[in-house]
C-alpha positions as CSV (number, residue, x, y, z in Angstrom):
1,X,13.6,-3.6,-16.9
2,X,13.7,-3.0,-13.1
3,X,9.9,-2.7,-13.2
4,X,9.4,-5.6,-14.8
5,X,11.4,-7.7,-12.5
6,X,9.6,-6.1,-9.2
7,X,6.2,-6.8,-10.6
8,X,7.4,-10.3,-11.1
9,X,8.0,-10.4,-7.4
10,X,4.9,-8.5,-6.5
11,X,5.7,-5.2,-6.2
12,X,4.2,-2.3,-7.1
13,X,5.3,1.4,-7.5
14,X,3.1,3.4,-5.3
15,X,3.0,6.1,-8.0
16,X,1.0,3.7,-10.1
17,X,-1.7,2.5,-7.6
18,X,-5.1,4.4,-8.2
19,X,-7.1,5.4,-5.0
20,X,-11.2,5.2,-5.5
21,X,-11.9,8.9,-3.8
22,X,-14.1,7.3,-1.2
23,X,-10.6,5.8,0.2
24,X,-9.4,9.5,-0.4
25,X,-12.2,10.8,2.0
26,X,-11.8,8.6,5.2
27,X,-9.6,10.6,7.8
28,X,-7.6,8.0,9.8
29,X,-6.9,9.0,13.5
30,X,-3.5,10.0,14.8
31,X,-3.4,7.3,17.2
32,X,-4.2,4.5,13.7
33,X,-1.4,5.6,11.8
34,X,1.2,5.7,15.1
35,X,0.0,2.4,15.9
36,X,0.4,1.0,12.3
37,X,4.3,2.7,12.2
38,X,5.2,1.4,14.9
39,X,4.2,-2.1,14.6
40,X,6.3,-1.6,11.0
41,X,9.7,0.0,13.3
42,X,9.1,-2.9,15.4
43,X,9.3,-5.7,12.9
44,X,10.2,-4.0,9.3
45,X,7.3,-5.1,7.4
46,X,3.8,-3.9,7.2
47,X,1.3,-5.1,9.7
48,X,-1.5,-5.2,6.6
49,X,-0.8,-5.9,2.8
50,X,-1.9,-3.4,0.6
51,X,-4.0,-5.6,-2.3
52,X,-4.6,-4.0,-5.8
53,X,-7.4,-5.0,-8.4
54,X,-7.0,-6.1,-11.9
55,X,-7.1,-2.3,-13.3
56,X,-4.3,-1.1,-10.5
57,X,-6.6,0.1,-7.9
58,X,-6.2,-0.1,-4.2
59,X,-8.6,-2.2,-2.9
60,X,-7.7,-2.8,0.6
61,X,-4.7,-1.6,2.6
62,X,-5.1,2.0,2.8
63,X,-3.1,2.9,5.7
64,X,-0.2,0.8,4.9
65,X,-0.1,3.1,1.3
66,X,0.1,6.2,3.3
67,X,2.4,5.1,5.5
68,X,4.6,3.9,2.7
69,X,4.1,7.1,0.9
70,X,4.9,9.1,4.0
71,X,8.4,7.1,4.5
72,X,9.3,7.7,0.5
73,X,8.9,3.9,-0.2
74,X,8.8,3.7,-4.3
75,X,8.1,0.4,-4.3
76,X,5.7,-1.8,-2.0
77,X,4.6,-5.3,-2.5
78,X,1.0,-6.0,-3.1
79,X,-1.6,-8.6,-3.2
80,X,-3.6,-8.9,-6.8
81,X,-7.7,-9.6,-5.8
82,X,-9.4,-11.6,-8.4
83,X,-12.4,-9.2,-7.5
84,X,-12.6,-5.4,-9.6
């Protein structure tokens, strides 16, 4: 029931976003990812939106996943592109 309402609002458990492998093989610097925390201690949101396809793959927003993953988010909202 819970899921359902989240979705509704545009969430998305991060246990059920797919990552494309070539997303898996870029290495972010140190200095990318402190920026990028930082910026979400500062203001409590996300600088970037992490945006999903139709078939639950991460598109865009990358950084912002592993970030979220790294603080134990469960949940994270997410953009839907009309594009696969």
């Amino acid at each position: 029931m819970i899921e359902k309402i989240m979705n509704k609002l545009g969430y998305m458990k991060l246990s059920k976003i797919k990552i494309y492998p070539s997303f898996e093989a870029h290495k972010h610097t140190a200095g990318e990812l402190a920026d990028k925390i930082c910026y979400y201690i500062q203001y409590e949101r996300f600088e970037q939106p992490v945006v999903v396809n139709c078939f639950g793959y991460l598109t865009d927003g990358y950084t912002t996943y592993l970030i979220a993953k790294d603080l134990k988010h469960k949940w994270i909202k997410v953009k839907k592109s009309e594009r696969s």
